[in-house]
N, CA, C and O of each residue as an XYZ file, in Angstrom:
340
protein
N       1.930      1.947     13.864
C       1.703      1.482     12.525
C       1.098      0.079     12.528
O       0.396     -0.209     11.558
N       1.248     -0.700     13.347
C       0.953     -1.965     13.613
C      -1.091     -1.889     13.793
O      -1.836     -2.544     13.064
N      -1.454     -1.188     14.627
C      -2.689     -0.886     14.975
C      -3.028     -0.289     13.182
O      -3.885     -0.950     12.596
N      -2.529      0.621     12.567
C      -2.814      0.954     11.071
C      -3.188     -0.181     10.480
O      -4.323     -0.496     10.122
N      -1.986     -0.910     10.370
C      -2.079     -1.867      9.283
C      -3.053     -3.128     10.057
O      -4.166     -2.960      9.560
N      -3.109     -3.882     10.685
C      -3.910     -4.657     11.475
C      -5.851     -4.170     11.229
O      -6.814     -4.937     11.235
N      -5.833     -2.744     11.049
C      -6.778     -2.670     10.598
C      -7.700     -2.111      9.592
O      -8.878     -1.762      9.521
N      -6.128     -2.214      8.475
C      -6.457     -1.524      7.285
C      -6.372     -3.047      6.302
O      -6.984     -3.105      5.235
N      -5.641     -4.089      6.754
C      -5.469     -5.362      6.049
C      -7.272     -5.688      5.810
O      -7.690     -5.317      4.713
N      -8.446     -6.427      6.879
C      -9.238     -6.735      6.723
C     -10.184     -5.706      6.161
O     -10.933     -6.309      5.393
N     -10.424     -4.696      6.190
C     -10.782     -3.861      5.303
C     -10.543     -3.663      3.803
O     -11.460     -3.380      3.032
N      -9.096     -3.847      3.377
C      -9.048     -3.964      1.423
C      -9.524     -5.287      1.490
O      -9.930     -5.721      0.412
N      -9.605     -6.245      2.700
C      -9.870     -7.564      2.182
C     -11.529     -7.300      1.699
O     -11.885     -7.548      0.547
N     -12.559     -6.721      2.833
C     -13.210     -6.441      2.493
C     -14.597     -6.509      1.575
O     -15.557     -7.208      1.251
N     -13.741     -4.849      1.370
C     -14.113     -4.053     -0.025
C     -13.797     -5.162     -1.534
O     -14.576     -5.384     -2.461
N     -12.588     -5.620     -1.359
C     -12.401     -6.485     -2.599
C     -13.004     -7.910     -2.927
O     -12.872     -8.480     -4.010
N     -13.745     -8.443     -1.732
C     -14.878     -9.204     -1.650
C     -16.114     -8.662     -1.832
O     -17.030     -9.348     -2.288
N     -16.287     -7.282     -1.472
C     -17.715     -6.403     -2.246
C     -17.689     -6.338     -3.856
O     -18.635     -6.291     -4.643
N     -16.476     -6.350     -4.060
C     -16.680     -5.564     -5.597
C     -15.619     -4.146     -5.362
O     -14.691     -3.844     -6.113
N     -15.932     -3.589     -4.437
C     -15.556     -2.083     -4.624
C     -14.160     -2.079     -4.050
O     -13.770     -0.912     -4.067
N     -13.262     -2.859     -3.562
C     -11.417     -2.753     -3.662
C     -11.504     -1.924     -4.729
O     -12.322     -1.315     -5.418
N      -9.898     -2.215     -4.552
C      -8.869     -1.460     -5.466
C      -7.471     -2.499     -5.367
O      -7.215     -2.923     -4.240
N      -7.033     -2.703     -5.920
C      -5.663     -3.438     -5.343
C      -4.514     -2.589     -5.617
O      -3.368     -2.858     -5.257
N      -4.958     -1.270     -6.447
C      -3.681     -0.255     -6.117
C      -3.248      0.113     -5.224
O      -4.181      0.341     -4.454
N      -2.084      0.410     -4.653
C      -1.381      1.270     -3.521
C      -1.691      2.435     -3.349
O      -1.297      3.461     -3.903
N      -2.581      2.223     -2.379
C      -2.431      4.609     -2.436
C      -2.547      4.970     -0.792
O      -3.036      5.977     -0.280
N      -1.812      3.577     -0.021
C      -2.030      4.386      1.348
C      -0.304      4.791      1.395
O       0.325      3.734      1.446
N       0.371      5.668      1.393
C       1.825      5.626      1.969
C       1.952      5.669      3.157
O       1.206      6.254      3.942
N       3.342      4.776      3.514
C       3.401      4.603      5.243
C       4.705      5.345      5.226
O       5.620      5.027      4.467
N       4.775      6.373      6.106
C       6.198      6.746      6.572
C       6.651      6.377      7.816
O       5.935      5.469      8.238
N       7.773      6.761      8.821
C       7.802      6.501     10.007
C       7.075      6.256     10.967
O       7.254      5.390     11.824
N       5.708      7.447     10.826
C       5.255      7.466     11.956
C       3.667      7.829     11.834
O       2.776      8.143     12.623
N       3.773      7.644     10.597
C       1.928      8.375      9.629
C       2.238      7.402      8.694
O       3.216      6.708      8.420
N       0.383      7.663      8.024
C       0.232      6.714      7.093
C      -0.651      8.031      6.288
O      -1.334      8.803      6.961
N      -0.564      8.133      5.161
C      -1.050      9.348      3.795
C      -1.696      8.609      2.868
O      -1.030      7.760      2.275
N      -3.553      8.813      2.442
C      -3.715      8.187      1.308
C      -4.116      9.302      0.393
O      -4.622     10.393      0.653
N      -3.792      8.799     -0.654
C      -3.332      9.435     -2.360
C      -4.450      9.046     -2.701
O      -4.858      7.919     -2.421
N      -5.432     10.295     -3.653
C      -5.919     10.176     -4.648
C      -5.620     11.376     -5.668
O      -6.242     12.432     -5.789
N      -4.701     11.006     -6.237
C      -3.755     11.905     -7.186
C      -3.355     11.382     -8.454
O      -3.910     10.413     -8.971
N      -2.601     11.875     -8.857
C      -1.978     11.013    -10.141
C      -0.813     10.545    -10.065
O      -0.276     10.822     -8.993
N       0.161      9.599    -11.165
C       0.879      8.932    -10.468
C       2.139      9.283    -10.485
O       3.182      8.703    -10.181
N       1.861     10.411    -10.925
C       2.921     11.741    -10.591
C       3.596     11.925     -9.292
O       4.762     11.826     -8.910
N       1.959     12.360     -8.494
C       2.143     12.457     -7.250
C       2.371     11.284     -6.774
O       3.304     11.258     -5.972
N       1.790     10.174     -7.004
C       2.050      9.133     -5.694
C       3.939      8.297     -5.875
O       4.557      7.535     -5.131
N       4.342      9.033     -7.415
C       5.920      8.765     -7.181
C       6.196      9.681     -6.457
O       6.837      9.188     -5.529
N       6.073     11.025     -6.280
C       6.274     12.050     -5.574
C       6.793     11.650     -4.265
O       7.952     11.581     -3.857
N       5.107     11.276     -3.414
C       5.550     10.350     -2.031
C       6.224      9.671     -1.804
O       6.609      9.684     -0.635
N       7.060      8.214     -3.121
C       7.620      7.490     -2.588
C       9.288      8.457     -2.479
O      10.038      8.452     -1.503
N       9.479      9.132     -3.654
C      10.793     10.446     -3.343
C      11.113     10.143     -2.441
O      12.099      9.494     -2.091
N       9.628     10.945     -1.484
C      10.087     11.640     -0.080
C      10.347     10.549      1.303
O      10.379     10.811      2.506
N      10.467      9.590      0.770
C      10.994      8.319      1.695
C       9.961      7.173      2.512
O      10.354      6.434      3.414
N       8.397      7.220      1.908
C       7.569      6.878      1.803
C       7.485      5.528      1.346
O       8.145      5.200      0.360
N       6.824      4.779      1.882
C       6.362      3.540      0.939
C       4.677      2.591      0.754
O       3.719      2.262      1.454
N       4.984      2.517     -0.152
C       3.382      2.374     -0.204
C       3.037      0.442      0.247
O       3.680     -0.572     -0.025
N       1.747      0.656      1.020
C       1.448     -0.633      1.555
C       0.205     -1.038      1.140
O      -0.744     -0.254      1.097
N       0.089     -2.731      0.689
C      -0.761     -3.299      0.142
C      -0.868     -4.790      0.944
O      -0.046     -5.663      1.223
N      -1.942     -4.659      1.107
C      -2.872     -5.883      1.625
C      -3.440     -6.829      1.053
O      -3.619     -7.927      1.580
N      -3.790     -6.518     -0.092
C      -4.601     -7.564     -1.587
C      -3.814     -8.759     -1.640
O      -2.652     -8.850     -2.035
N      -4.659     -9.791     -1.143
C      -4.615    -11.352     -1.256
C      -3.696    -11.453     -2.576
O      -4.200    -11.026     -3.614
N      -2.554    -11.916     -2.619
C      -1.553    -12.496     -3.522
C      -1.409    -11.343     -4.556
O      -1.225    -11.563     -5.753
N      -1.513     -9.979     -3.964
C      -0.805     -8.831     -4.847
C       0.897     -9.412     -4.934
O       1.375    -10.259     -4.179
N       1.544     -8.788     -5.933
C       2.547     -9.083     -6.548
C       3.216     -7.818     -6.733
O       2.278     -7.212     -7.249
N       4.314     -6.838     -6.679
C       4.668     -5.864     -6.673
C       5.726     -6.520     -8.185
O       6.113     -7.683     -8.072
N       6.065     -5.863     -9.293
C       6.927     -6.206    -10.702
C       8.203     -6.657     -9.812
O       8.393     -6.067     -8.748
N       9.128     -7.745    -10.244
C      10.338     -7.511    -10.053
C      11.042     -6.442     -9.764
O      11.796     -6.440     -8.791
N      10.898     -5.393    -10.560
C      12.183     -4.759    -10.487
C      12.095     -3.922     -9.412
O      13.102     -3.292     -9.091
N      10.450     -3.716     -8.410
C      10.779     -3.121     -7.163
C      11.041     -3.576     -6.262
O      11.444     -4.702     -5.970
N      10.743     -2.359     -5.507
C      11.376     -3.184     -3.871
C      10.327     -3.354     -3.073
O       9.347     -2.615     -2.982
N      10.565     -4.418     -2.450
C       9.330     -4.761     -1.317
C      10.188     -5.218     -0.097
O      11.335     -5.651      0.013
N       8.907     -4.878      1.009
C       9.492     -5.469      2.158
C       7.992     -5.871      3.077
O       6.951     -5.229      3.216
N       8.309     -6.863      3.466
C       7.501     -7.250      4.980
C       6.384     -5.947      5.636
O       7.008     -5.140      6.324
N       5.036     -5.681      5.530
C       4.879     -4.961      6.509
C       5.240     -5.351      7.859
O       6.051     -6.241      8.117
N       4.403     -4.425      8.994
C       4.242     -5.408     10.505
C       3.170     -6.505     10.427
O       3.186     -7.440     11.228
N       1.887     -6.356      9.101
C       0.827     -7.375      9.462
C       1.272     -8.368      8.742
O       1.459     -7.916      7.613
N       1.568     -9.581      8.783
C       1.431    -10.437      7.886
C       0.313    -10.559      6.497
O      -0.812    -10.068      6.591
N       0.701    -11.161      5.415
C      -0.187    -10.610      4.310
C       0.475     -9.532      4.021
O       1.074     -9.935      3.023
N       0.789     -8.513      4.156
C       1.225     -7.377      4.006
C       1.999     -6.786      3.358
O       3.090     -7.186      3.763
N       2.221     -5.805      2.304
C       3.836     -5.617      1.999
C       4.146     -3.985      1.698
O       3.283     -3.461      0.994
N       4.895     -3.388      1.987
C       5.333     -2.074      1.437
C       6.381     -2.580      0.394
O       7.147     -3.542      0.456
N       6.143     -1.433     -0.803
C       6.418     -1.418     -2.113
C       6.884      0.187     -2.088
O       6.458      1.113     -1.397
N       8.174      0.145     -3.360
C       8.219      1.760     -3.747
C       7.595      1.271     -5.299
O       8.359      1.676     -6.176
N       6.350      0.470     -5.894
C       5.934      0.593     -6.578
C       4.816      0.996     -6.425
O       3.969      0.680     -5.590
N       4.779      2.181     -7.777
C       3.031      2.658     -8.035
C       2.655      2.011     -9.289
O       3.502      1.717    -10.133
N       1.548      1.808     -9.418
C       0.509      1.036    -10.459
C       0.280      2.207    -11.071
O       0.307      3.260    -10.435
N       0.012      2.157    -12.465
C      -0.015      2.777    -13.348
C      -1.297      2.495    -13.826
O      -1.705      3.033    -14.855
């Protein structure tokens, strides 16, 4: 996951210096895979259910209070069980 995220961080950095980011969450990281969502946000609560969490890279993204976040492995980094609406 470390090799994932290490080179999925400079990439949303990127794209969101092109114009074309996203700063939504739609890659989920589980144990041992990483799943990206283009669904609705149906589904991407769906994923977090199933013990999933979604990881974001976007320069001073902010996940609401009331979820949960934690540390990815990259610095910058964070898994969230929040989806953006």
């Amino acid at each position: 996951m470390a090799r994932f995220e290490a080179a999925f961080k400079p990439r949303q950095a990127a794209d969101l210096a092109a114009g074309e980011g996203d700063t939504r969450t739609r890659w989920f990281i589980g144990q041992n895979f990483a799943a990206r969502i283009f669904a609705t946000d149906s589904d991407e609560r769906d994923m977090l259910s199933l013990g999933t969490l979604g990881l974001n890279c976007a320069p001073h993204y902010a996940a609401p209070p009331q979820s949960t976040t934690q540390p990815a492995i990259v610095e910058g980094c964070i898994l969230t069980n929040y989806v953006d609406a």
